[in-house]
DRENLO-129919 format. One line per 4 residues: their letters; for each residue x, z, y of N, C-alpha, C. Coordinates in Angstrom, 2 decimals. Each point is the difference from the previous one (the first is absolute). Example, Ala and Ser with C-alpha at 12.3 -4.5 7.8 and 13.67 -1.06 7.14 Angstrom:
as = 13.19 7.80 -5.69 -0.89 0.00 1.19 0.90 0.00 1.20  -0.35 -0.72 1.05 0.82 0.06 1.19 -0.77 0.73 1.09
END
This chain:
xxxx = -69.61 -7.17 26.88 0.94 0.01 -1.10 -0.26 1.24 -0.85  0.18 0.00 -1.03 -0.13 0.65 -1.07 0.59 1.14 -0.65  0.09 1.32 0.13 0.99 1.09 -0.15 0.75 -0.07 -0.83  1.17 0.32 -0.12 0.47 0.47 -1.68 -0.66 0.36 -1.31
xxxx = -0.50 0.89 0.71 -0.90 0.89 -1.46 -1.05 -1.00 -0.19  -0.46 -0.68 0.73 -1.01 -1.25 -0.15 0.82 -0.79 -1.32  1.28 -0.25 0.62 0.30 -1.38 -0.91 0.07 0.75 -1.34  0.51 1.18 0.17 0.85 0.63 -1.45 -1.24 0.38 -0.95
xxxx = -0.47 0.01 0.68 -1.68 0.19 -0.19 -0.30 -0.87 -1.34  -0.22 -1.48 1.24 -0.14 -1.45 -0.94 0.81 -0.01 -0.79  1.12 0.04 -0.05 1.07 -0.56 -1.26 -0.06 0.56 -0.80  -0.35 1.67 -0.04 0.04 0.51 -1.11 -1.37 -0.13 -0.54
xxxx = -0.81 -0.04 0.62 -1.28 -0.59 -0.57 0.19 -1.04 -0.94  0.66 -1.31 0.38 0.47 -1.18 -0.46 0.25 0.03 -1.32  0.93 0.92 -0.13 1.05 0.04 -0.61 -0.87 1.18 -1.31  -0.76 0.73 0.26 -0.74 0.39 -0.83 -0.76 -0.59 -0.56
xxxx = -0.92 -0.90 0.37 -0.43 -1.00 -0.55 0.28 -1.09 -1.02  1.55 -0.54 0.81 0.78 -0.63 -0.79 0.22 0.66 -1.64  0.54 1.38 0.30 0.65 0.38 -1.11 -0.97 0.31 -1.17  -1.24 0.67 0.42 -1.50 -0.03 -1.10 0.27 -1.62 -0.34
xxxx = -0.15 -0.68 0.42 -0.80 -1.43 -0.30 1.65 -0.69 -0.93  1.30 0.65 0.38 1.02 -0.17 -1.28 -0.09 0.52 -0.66  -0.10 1.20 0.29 -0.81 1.10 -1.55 -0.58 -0.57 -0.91  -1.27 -0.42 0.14 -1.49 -0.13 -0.22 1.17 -1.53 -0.77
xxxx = 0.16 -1.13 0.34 0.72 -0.84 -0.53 0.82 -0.01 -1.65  0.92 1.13 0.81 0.76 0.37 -1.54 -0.99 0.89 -0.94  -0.65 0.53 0.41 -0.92 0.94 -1.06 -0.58 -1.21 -0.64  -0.60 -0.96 0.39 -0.98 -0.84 -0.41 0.97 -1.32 -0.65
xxxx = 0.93 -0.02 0.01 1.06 -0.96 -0.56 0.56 1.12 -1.37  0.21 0.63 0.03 0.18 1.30 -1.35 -1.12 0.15 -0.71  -1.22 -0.10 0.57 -1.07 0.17 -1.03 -0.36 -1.48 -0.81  0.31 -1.32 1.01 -0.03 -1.15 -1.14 1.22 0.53 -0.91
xxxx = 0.89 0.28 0.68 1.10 -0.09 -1.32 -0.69 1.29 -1.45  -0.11 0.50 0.38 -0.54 0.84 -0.62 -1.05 -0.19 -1.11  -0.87 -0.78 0.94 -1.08 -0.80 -0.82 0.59 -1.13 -1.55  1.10 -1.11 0.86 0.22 -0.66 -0.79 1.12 1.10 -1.20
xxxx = 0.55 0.87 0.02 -0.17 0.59 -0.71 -0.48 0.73 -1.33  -0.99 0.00 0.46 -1.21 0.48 -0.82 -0.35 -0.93 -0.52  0.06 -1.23 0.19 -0.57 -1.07 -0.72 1.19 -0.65 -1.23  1.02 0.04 0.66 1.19 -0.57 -0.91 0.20 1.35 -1.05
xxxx = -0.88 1.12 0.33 0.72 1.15 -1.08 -1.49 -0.55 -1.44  -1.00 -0.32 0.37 -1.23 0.02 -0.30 0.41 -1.36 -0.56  0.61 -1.00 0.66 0.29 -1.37 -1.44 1.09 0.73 -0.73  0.84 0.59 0.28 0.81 -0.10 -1.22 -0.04 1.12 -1.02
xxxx = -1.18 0.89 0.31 -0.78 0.73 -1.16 -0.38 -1.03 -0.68  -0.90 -0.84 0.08 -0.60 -0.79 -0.81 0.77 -0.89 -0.76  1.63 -0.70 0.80 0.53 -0.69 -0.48 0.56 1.24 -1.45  0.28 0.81 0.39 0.54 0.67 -0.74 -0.68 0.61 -1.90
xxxx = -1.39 -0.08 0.87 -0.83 0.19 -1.16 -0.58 -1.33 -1.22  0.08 -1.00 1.31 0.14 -1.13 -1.14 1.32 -0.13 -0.92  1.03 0.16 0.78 1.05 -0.03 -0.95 0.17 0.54 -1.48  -0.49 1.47 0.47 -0.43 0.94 -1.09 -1.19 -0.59 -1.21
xxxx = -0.64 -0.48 0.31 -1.27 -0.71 -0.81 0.66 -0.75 -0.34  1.21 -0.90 0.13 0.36 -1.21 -0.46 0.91 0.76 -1.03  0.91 0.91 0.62 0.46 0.79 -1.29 -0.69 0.35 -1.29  -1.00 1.13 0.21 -0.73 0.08 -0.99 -0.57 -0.96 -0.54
xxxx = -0.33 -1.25 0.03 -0.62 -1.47 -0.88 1.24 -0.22 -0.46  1.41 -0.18 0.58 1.16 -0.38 -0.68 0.21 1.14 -1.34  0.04 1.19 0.63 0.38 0.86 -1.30 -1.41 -0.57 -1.01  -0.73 0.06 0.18 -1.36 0.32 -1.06 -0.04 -1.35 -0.61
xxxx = 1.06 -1.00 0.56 0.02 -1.37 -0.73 0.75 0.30 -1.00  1.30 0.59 0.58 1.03 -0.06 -1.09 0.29 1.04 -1.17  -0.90 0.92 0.12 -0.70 0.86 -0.94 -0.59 -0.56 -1.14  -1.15 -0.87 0.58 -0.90 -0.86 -0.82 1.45 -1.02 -0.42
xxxx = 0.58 -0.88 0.34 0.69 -0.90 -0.58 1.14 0.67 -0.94  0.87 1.05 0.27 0.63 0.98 -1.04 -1.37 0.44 -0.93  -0.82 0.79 -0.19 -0.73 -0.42 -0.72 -0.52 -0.91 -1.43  -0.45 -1.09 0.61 0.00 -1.17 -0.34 0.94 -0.42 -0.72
xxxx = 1.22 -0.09 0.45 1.22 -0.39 -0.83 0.33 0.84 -1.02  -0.64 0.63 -0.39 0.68 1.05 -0.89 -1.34 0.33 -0.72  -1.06 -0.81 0.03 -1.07 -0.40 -0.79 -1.11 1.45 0.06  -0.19 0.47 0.66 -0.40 1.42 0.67 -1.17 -0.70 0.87
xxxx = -1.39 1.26 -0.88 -1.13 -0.34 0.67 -0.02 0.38 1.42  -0.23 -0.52 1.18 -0.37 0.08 1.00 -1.23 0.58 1.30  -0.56 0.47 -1.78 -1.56 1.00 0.12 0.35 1.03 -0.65  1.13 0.56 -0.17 0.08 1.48 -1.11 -0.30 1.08 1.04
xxxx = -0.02 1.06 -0.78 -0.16 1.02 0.77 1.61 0.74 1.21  0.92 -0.44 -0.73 1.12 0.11 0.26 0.64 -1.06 1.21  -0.93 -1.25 -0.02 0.49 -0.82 1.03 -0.54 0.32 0.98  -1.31 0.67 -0.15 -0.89 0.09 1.14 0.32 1.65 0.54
xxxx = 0.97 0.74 -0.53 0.27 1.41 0.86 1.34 -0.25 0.49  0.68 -1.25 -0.54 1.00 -0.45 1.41 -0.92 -1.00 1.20  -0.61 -0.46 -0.32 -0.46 -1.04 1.19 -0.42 0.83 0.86  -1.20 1.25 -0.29 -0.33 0.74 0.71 0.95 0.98 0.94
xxxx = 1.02 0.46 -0.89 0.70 0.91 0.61 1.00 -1.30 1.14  0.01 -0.76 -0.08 0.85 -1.00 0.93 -1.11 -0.49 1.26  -1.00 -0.21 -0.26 -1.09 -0.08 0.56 -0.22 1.44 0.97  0.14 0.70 0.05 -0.08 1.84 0.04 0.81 -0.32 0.90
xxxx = 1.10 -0.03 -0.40 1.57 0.07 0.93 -0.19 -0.96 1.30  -0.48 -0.80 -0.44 -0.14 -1.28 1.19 -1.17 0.09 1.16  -0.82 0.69 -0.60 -1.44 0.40 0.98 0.90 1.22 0.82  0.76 1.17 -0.78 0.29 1.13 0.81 1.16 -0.44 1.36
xxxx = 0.41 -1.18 -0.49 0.92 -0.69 0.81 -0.44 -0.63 1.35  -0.99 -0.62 -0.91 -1.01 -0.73 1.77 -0.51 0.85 0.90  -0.59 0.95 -1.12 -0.39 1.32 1.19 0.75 0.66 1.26  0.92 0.27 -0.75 0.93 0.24 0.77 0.96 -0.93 0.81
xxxx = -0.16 -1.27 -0.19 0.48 -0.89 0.80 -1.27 0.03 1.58  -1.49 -0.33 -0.40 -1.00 0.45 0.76 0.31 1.04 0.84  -0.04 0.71 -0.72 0.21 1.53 0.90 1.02 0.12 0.55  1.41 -0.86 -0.03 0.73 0.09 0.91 -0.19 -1.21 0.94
xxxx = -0.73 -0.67 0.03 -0.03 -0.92 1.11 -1.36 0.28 0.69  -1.48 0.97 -0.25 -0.51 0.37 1.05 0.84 0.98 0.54  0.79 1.00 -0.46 0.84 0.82 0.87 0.67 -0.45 0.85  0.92 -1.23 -0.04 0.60 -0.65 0.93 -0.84 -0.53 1.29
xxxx = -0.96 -1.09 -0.75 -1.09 -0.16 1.14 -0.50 0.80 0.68  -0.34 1.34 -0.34 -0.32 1.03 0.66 0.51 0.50 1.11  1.65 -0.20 -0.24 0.61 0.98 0.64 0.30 -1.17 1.15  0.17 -1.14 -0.10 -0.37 -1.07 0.93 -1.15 -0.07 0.92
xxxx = -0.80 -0.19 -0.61 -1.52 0.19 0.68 0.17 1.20 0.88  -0.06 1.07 -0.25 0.29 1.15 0.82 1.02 0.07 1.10  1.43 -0.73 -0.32 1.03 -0.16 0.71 -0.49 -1.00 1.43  -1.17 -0.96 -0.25 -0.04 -0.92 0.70 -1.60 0.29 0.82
xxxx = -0.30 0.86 -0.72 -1.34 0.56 0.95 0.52 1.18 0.82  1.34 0.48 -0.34 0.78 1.39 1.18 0.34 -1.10 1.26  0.75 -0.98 -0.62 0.48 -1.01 1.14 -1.33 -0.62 0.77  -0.86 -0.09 -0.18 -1.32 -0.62 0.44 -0.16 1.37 1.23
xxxx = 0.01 1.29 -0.89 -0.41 0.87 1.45 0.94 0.11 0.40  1.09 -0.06 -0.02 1.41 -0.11 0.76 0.08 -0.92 1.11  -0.65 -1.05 -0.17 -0.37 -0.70 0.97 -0.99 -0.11 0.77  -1.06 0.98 0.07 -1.14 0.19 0.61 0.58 1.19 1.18
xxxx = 0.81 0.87 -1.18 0.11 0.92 0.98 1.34 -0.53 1.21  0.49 -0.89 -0.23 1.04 -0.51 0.59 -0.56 -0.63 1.22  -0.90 -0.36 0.05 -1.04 -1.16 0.55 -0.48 1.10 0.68  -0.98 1.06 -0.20 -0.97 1.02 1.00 1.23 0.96 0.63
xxxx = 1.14 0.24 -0.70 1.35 0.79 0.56 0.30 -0.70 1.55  0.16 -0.90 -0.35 0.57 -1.12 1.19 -0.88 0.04 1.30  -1.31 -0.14 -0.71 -1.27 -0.14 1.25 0.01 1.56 0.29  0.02 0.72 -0.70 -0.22 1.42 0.56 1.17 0.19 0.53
xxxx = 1.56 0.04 0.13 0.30 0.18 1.06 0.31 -0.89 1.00  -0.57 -1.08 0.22 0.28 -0.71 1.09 -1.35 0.70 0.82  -0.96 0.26 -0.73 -1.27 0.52 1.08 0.63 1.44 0.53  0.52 0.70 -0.63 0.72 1.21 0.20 0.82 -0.28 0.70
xxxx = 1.06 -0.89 0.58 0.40 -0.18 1.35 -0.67 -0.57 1.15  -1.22 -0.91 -0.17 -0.76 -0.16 0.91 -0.74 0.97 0.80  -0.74 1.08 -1.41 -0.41 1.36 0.53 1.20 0.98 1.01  0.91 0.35 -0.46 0.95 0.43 0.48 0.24 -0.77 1.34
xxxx = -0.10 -1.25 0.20 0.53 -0.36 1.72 -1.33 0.39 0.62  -1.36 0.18 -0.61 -1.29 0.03 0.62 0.19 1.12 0.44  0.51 1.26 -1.16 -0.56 1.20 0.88 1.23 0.11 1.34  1.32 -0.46 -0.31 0.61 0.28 0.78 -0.34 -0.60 1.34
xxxx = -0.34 -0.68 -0.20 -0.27 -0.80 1.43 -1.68 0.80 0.55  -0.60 0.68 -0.54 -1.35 0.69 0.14 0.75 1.01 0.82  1.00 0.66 -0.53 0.56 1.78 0.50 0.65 -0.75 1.10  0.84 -0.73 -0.30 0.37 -0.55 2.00 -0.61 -0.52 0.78
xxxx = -1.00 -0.26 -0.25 -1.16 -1.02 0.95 0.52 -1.23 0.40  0.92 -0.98 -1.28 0.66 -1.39 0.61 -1.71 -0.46 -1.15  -0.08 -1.00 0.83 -0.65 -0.86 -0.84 0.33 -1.67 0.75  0.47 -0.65 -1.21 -0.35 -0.95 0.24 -1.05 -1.60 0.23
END
């Protein structure tokens, strides 16, 4: 039969194991989330920037059609330093719509590659100390001379 420190031995071994390999679980369930994340921030940059493009064709229509109605060349020099300057406004807009959605993705991506080693180390945590109580009953049982 099997000592105490034998069993307490095993269980906590067990039980170290167990808890890396729940670790290692939730780390790796946080980094999909994480992931999908990054992806839903990355469509709705784009949704966002189309929107913006659809804006600017709407304004630059109804420019041209005010315009138009009011019998106003559509090639003057004067039509074309509003189109531009609206044009201007709308590029500095996307940019910065861009640039805030690789930042987001970024900070995703990163969030979900911490959780990736979060779970590695959760995973070698677990195995390292369950071997660390195995070692520990080895030497003890070495200094008493039980072997089983």
């Amino acid at each position: 039969m099997a000592d105490p420190i034998t069993i307490a031995t095993v269980v906590t071994t067990a039980a170290s194991l167990a808890q890396g390999f729940t670790s290692f679980r939730a780390a790796q369930a946080e980094r999909a989330q994480y992931e999908e994340e990054r992806k839903a921030a990355e469509l709705a940059g784009q949704q966002e920037e189309v929107l913006r493009r659809q804006r600017l064709a709407k304004a630059l229509a109804t420019q041209n059609a005010l315009r138009a109605a009011r019998g106003l060349s559509l090639t003057s020099p004067q039509a074309d330093v509003i189109r531009r300057a609206t044009v201007r406004e709308a590029e500095s807009d996307i940019a910065a719509i861009r640039l805030d959605s690789r930042r987001r993705q970024r900070r995703f991506g990163l969030a979900a590659e911490q959780a990736g080693l979060d779970a590695a180390g959760a995973l070698i945590g677990g195995v390292g100390r369950a071997a660390g109580n195995l070692f520990t009953l080895a030497r003890a049982r070495r200094e008493t001379g039980k072997v089983d």
